[in-house]
C-alpha positions in Angstrom: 15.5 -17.1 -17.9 14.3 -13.3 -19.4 16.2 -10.2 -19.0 14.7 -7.9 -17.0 12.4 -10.4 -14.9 12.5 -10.1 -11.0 15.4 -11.8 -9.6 14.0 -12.0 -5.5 12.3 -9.2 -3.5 13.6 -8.8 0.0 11.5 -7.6 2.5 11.9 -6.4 6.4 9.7 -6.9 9.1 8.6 -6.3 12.5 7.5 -9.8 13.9 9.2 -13.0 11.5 6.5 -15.3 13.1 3.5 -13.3 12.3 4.6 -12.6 9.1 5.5 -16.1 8.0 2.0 -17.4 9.4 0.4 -14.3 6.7 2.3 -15.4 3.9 2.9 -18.5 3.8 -1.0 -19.6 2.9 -1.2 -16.8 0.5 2.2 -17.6 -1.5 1.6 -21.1 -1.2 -2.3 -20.5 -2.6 0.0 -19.1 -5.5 2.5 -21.5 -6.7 5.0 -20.4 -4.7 7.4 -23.0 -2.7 9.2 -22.8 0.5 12.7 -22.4 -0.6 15.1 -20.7 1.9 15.1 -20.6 6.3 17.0 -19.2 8.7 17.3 -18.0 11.9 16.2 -14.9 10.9 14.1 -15.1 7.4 12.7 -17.6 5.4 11.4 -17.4 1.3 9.9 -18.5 -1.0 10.1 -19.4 -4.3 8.1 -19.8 -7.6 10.0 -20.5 -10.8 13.5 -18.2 -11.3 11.9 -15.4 -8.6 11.8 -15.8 -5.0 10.8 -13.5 -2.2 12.3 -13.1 1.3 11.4 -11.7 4.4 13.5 -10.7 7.3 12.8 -9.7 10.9 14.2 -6.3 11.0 16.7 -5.6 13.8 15.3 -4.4 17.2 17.3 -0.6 16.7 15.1 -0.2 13.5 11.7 -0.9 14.5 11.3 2.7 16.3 9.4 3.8 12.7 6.7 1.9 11.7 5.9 0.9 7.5 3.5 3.3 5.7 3.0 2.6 2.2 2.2 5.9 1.7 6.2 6.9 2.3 9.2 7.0 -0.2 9.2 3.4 -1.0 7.4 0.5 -1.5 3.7 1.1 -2.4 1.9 -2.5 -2.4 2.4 -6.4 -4.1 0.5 -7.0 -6.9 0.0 -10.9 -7.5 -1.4 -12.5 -11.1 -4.4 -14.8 -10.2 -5.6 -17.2 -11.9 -9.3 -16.0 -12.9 -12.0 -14.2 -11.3 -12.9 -16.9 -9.3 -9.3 -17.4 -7.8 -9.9 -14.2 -6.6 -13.1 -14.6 -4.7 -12.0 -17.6 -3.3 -9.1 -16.2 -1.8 -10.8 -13.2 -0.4 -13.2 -16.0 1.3 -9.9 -17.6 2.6 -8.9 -13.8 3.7 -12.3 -12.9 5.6 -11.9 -16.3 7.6 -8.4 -16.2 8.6 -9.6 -12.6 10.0 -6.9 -10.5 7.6 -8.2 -6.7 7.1 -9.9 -6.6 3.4 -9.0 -3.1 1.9 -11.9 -1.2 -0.1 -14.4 -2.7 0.5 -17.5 -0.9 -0.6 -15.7 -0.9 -3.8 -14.5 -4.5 -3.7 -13.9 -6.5 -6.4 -13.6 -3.5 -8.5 -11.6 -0.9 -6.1 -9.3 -0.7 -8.9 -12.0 0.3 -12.0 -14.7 -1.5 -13.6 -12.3 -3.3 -15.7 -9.9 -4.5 -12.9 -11.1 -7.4 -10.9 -8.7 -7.6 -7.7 -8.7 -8.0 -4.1 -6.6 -5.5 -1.5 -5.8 -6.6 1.9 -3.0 -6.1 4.6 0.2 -7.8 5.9 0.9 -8.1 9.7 2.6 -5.0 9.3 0.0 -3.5 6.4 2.0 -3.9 3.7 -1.1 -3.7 0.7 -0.9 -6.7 -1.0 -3.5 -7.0 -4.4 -4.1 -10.5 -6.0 -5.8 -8.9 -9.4 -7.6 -11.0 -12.0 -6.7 -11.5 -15.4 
């Protein structure tokens, strides 16, 4: 285990089920593992780091996510090459998720970033970037 390396990410959101169908694929696509459920959340895990999502309580929900708020921005995930990337923003484009930039896409991020932006059920920006 190295200092300083992500522990888990927890995360809150609107709809459990929609969320779980979004990410499930994608983490899964990554590495990642199935590795807690509940009632109310489920995660998932890839080496020592695992993230979590929870359906948010029904007295919180009055104020949508905006990433543009104080606090979290976007995801950014490691792929595995170019080509990992495409291929996932195939899988994205058939699955009917909402591809972010894209008159700019792969290279929304400057000519020397190779990455794909898309949207969580409830738009959380999530970037799979290239090495």
């Amino acid at each position: 285990m190295s200092k300083g390396l992500i522990h888990h990410l927890e995360i809150y959101v609107s709809d459990l089920k929609s969320t779980v169908d979004f990410w499930s694929w994608f983490l899964e696509e990554l590495g990642y593992n199935q590795f807690q459920e509940w009632e109310g959340g489920m995660s998932w895990k890839i080496e020592e780091t695992y993230i979590v999502f929870v359906q948010a309580e029904k007295r919180f929900l009055d104020v949508p996510y905006h990433r543009c708020r104080v606090g979290l921005n976007h995801l950014a995930f490691h792929a595995l090459s170019r080509q990992h990337v495409d291929d996932v923003t195939v899988k994205l484009r058939d699955k009917g998720v909402r591809v972010l930039y894209t008159a700019e896409h792969p290279f929304a991020g400057g000519k020397d970033h190779y990455a794909v932006y898309f949207e969580d059920p409830d738009r959380i920006k999530v970037e799979l970037v290239a090495p």
